[in-house]
C-alpha positions as CSV (number, residue, x, y, z in Angstrom):
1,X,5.9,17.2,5.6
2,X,2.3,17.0,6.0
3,X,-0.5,17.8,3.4
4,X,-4.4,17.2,3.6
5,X,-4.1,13.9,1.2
6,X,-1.0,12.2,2.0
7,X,1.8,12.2,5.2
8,X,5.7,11.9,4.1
9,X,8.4,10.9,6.5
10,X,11.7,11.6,5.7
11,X,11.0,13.8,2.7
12,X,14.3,14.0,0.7
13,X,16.2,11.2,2.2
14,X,19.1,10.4,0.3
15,X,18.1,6.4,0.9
16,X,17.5,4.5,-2.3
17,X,14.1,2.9,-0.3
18,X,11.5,4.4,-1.2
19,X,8.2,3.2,1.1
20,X,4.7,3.0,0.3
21,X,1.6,2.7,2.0
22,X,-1.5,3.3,-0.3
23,X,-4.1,2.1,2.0
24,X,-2.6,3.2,5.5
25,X,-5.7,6.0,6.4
26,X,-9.0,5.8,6.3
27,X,-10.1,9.4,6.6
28,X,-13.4,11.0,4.5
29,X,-13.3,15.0,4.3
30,X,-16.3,15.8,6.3
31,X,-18.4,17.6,2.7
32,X,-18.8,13.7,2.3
33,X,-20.7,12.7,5.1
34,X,-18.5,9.5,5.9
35,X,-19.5,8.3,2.4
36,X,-22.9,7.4,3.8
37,X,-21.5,4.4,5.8
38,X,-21.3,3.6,9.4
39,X,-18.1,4.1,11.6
40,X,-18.1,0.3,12.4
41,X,-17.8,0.2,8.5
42,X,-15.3,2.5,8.5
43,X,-12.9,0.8,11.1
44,X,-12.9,-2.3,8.6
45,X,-10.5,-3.8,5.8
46,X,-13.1,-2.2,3.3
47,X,-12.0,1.4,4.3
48,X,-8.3,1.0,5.2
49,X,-5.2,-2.2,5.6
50,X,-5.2,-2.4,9.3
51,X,-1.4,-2.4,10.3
52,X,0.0,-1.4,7.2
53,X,0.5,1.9,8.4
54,X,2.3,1.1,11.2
55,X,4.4,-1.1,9.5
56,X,5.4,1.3,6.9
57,X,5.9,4.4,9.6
58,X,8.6,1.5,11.5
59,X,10.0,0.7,7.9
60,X,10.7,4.4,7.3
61,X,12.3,4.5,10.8
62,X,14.5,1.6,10.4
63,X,15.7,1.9,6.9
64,X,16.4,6.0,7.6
65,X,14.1,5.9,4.7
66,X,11.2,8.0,2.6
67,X,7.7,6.7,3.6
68,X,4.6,8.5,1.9
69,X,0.9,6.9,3.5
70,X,-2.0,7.9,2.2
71,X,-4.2,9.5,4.7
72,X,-7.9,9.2,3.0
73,X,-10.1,6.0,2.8
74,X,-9.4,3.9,-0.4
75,X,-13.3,4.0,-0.6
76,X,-12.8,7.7,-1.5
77,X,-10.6,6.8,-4.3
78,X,-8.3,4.2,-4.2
79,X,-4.7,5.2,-4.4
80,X,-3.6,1.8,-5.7
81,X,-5.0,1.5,-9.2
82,X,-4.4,3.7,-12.3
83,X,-6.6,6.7,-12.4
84,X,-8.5,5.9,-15.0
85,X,-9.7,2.5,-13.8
86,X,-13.1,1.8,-12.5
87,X,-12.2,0.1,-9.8
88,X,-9.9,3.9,-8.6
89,X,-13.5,4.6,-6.7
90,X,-15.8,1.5,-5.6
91,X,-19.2,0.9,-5.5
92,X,-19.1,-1.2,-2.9
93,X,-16.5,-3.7,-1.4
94,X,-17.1,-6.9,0.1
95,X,-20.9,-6.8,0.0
96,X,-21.3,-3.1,1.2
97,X,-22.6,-0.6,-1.0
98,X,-20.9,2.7,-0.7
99,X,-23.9,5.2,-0.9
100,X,-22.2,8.2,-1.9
101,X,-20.2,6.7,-5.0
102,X,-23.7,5.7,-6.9
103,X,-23.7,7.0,-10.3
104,X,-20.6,9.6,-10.0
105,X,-20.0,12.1,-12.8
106,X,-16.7,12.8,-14.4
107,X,-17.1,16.8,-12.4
108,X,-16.8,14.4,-9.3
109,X,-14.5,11.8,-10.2
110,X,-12.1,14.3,-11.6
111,X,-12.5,16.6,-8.0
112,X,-11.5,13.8,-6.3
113,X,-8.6,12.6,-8.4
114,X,-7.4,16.0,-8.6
115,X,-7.8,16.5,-4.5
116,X,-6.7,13.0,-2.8
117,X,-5.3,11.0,-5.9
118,X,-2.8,12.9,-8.1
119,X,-0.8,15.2,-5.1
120,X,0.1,11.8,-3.8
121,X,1.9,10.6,-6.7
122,X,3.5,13.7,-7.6
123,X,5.2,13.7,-4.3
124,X,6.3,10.1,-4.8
125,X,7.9,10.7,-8.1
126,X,9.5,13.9,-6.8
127,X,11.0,11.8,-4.3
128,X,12.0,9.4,-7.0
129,X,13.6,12.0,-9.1
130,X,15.8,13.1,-5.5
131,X,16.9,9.6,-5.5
132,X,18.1,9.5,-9.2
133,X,19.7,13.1,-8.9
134,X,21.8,11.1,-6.4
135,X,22.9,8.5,-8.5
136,X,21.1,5.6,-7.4
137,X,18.5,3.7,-8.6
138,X,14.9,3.7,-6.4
139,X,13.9,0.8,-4.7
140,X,10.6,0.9,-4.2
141,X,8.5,-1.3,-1.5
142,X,4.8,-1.1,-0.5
143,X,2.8,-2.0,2.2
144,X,-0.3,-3.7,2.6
145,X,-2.8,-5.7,4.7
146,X,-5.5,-8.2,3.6
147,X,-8.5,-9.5,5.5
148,X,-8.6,-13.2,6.6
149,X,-11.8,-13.8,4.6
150,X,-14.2,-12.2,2.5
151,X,-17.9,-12.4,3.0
152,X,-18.6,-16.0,1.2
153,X,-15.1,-16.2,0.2
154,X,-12.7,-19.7,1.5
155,X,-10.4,-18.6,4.0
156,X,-6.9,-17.0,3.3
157,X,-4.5,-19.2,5.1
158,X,-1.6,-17.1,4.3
159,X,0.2,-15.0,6.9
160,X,1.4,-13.0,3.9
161,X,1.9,-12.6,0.5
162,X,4.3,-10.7,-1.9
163,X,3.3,-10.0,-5.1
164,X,4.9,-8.9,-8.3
165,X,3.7,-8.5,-12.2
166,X,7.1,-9.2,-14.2
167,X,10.1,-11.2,-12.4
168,X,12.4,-8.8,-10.7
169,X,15.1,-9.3,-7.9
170,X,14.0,-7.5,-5.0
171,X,10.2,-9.3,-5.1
172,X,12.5,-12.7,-5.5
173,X,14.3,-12.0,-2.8
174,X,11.9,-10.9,0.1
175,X,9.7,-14.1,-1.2
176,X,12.5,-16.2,-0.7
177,X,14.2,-14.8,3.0
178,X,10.8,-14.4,4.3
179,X,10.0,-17.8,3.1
180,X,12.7,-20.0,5.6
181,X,10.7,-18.6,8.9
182,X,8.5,-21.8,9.3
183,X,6.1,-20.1,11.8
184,X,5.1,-18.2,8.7
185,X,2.8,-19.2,5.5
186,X,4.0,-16.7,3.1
187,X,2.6,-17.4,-0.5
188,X,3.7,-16.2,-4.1
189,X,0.7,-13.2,-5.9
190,X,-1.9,-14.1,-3.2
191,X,-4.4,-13.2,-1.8
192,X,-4.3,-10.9,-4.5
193,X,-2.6,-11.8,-8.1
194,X,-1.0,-8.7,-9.4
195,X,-0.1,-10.3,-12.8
196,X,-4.2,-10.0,-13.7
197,X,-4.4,-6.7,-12.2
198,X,-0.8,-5.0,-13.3
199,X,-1.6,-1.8,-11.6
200,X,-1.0,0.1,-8.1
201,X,2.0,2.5,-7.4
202,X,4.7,-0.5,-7.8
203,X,3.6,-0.9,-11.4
204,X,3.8,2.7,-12.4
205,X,6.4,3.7,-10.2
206,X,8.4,0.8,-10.1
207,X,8.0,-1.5,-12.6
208,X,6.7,0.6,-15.8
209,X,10.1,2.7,-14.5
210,X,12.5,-0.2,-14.6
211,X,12.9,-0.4,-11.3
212,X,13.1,-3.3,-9.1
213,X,10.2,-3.3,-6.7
214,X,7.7,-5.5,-4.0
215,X,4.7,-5.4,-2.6
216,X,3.5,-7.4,0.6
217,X,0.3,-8.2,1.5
218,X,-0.2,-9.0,5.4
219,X,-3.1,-11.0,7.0
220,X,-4.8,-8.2,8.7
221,X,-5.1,-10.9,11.9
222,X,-1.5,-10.6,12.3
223,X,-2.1,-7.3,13.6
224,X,-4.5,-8.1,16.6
225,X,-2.1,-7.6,18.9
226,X,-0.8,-3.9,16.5
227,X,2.4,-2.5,18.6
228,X,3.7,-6.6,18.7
229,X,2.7,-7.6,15.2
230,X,4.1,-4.5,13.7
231,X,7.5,-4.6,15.2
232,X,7.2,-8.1,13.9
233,X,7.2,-7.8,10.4
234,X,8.8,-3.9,10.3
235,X,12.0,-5.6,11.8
236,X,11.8,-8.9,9.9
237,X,11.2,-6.7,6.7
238,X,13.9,-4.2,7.5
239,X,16.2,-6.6,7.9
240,X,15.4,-8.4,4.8
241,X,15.4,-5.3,2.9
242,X,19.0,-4.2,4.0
243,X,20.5,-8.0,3.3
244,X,19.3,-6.7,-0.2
245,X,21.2,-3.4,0.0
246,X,24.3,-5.0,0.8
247,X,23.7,-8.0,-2.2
């Protein structure tokens, strides 16, 4: 099923994986003028987690599982923080200003939540609900891509990160198998540390829910080469994830 703010794949599976991809489009509904930006702008990490769509779409396919991506830029409003958070719709992001989120009333904000942010979540926890009408507890895991370095930021030598707010098995356990490849750097809350920022669709789906959860953050570079870097870590992660099925 396909709607204007969000695509599922395998809607209803009876899988306990549930798989997320926040940041996987970087669309703007064409009453907003691309936002006032550039396309070059819009084909960067500021508007969209190069790969992580992919990834997640090969997750979905290998698991037999639920995937829901979000289709619009996160510069539009950002699918993974709370929706009353500032930081749900930018300003500007990594030194650009975003010209059409100056000085947004609530009238706007709300439009935009209602629109892009809220059917996206409602559809995840209805697929959460299918998943505990069938006796099993969700697993949920999302998908995400970082850039290898900010503007005036120190490099990101990590080729990924998993990230968690409270201890739980499943973000243990991806750390730890994804940890023994030695052509990897895989690092522990980084580049982003989600115990400061306790928010995003893990958190409030997962977490807040009791149920165990990960998130991955993938250097964006990994993808330069998309069709080999994505079967990379979609079968390295499937795999993972179904050693944890079986635990």
């Amino acid at each position: 099923m396909e709607n204007k703010a969000f695509e599922e794949i395998n809607a209803l599976s009876n899988s306990e994986w549930i798989i997320t991809c926040e940041h996987a489009g970087a669309q703007i509904p064409p009453e907003y003028n691309s936002l006032g930006l550039s396309m070059a702008d819009l084909d960067t990490h500021i508007a969209r987690d190069k790969g992580a769509r992919e990834v997640a779409r090969l997750l979905a396919q290998k698991l037999n599982c639920y995937a829901i991506l979000g289709k619009y830029s996160r510069l539009l409003v950002d699918l993974n923080r709370r929706s009353n958070e500032n930081e749900s719709i930018v300003t500007s992001s990594d030194k650009v200003m975003i010209p059409a989120n100056q000085n947004l009333d609530e009238k706007e904000r709300n439009k935009r939540l209602d629109l892009y942010y809220y059917p996206y979540y409602r559809a995840l926890e209805e697929q959460i609900s299918h998943v505990k009408s069938l006796g099993k507890k969700p697993l949920i895991f999302s998908v995400h891509s970082f850039t290898p370095q900010l503007k005036g930021g120190e490099y990101r030598p990590w080729n990924a990160g998993i990230l968690w707010n409270k201890p739980n098995k499943l973000s243990d356990f991806v750390y730890r198998e994804l940890s023994q490849n030695v052509n990897k750097k895989i690092g522990a809350n980084v580049p982003y540390d989600l115990q400061k920022y306790s928010t995003g669709a893990v958190i409030t789906c997962g977490e807040e829910k009791g149920y165990d959860y990960g998130l991955i953050e993938i250097r964006d570079s990994e993808f330069d080469n998309l069709a080999n870097g994505a079967e990379w870590w979609a079968a390295n992660l499937a795999n993972i994830l179904q050693k944890f099925s079986k635990k």
